[in-house]
VMD Tcl script that draws the C-alpha trace (Angstrom):
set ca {
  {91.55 68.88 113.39}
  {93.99 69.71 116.46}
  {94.70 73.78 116.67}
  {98.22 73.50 116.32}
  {100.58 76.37 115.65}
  {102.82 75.91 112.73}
  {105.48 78.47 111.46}
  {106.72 78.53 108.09}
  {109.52 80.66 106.33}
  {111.06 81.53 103.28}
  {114.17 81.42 102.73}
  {114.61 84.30 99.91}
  {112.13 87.02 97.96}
  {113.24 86.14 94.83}
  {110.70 84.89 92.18}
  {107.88 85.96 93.52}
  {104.32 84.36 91.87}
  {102.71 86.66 90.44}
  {99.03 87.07 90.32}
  {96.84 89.52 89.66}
  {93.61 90.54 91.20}
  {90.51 89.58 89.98}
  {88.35 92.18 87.82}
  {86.60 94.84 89.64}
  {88.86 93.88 93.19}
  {91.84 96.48 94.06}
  {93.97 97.19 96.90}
  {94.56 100.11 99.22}
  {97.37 100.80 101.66}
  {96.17 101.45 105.47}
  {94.97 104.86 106.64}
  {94.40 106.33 110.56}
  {91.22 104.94 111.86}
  {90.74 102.01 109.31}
  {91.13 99.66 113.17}
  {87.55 99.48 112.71}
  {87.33 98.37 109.51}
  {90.09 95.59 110.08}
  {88.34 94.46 113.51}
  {85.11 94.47 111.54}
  {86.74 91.82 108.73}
  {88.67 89.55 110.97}
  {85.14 89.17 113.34}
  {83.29 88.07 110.39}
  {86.28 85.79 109.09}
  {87.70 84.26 111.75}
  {85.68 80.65 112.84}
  {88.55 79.93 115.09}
  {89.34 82.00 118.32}
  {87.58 85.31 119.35}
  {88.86 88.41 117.50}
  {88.12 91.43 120.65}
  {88.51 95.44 119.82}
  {92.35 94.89 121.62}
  {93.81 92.67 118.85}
  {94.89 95.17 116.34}
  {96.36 97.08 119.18}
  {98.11 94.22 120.55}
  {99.08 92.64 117.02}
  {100.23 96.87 115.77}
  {99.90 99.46 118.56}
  {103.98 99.09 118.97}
  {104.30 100.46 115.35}
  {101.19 102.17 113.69}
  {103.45 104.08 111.79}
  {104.80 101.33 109.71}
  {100.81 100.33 109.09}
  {100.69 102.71 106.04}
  {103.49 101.03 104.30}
  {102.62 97.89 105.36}
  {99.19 97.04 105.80}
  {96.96 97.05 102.49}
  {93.25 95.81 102.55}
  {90.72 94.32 99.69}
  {88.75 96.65 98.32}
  {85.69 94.53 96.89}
  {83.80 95.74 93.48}
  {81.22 97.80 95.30}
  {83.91 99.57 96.95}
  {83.73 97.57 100.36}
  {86.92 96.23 102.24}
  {86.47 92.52 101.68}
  {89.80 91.34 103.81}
  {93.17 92.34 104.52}
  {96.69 91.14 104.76}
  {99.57 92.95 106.47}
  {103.86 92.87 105.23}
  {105.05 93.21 108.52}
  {108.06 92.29 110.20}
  {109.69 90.19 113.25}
  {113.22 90.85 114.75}
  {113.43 88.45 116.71}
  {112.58 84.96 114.58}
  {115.60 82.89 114.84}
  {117.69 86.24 116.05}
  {117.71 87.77 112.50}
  {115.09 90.49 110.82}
  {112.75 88.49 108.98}
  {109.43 90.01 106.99}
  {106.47 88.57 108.10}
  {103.07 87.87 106.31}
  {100.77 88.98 109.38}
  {96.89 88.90 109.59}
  {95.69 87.78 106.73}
  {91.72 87.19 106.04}
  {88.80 87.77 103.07}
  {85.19 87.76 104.25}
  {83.40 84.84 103.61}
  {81.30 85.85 100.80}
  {84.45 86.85 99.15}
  {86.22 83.44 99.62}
  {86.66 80.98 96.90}
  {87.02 83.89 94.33}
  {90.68 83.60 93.79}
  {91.40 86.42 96.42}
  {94.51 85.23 98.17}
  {97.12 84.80 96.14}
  {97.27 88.49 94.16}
  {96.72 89.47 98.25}
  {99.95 87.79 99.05}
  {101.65 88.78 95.83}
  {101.27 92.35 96.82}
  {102.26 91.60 100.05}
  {105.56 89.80 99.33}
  {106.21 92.25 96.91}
  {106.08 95.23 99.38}
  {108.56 93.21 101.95}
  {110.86 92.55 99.15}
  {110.21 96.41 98.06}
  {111.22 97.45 102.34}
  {114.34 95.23 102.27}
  {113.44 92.39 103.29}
  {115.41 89.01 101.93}
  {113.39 86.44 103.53}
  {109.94 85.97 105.12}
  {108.40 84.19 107.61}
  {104.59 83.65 109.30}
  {102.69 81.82 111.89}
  {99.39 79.90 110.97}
  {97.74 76.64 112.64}
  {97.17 73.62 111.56}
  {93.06 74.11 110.48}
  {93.58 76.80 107.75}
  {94.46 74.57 105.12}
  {93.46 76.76 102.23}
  {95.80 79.49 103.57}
  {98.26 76.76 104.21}
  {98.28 75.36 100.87}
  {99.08 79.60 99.36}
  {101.91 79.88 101.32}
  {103.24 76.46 100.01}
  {102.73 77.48 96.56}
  {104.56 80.76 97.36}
  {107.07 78.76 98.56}
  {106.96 78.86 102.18}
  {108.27 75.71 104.00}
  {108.03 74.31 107.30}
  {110.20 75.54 109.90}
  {110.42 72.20 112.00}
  {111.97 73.67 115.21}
  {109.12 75.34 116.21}
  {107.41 73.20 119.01}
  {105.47 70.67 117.86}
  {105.77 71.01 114.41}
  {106.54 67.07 113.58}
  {103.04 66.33 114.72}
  {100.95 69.27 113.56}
  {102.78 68.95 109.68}
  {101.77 64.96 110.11}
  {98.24 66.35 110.08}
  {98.29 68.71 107.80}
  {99.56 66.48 105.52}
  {96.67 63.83 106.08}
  {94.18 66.26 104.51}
  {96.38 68.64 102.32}
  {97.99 67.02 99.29}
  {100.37 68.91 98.23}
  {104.23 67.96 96.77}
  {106.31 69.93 99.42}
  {104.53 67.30 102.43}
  {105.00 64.11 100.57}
  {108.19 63.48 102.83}
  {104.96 63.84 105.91}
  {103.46 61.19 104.37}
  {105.99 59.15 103.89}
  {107.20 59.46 107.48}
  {104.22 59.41 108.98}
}
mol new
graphics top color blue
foreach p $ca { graphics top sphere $p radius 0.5 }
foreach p [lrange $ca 0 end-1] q [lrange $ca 1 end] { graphics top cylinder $p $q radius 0.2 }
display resetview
């Protein structure tokens, strides 16, 4: 499938699913020096686009303070981090302060294990729990598991970002889901 970026949003933290974590899994908030630890999970995650020692800083370095608030990470039954996801924040998405689900990954040989969803319920929880009244995040068009969480959280398409009429087209050839049946239709 095309890499395609696609942004979706949210218009409202209200009614939040709620899931909890498996047995055994837990979460913990971010503390100094855990950069390794999150470089270490997104290398062995991520089968799309190099992940170097730079990309936390880039992604964070402008506000490591707000990681320990904001960044939590899966901590797996034998007390390993097994992924991550971070409730961070853009001010400049559509010229209004949005939360923003940031960086999310599991380790493969935690996938498939019903990880995600608890990960983003804590996660929309805490930018609810900072203020925020609506959400938004940036994903491509290949991660159709994660694609298919944030439509049952109720994230939606935001079709102004570029290209977005095409790269929902394709995502809605291989995900069936209710909120692209209008995709399919059009398509």
């Amino acid at each position: 499938m095309e890499y395609i970026p696609v942004t979706m949003v949210r218009g409202n933290l209200m009614d939040i699913p709620q899931f909890p974590l498996p047995p055994g899994y837990s979460m913990r908030m971010y503390r100094p020096g855990d950069e390794a630890s999150w470089l270490r999970l997104w290398q062995q995650s991520e089968p799309f686009k190099q992940i170097a020692p730079e990309t936390f800083q880039r992604a964070f370095g402008d506000d490591l303070p707000a990681m320990r608030k904001r960044c939590f990470f899966l901590v797996a039954p034998d007390g390993a981090d097994a992924g991550t996801i971070t409730a961070w924040y853009d001010r400049r998405y559509g010229k209004r302060r949005w939360g923003r689900i940031h960086w999310v990954c599991v380790v493969p040989e935690h996938q498939g294990k019903g990880l995600c969803k608890p990960m983003m319920t804590v996660a929309m929880n805490r930018l609810r729990s900072l203020g925020h009244r609506r959400a938004m995040l940036v994903t491509q068009t290949p991660r159709l598991r994660a694609i298919k969480v944030y439509l049952d959280f109720g994230f939606v398409p935001d079709m102004t970002a570029d290209r977005a009429h095409d790269a929902w087209q394709l995502v809605a050839l291989e995900l069936h889901h209710p909120a692209l049946a209008a995709f399919k239709r059009h398509g």
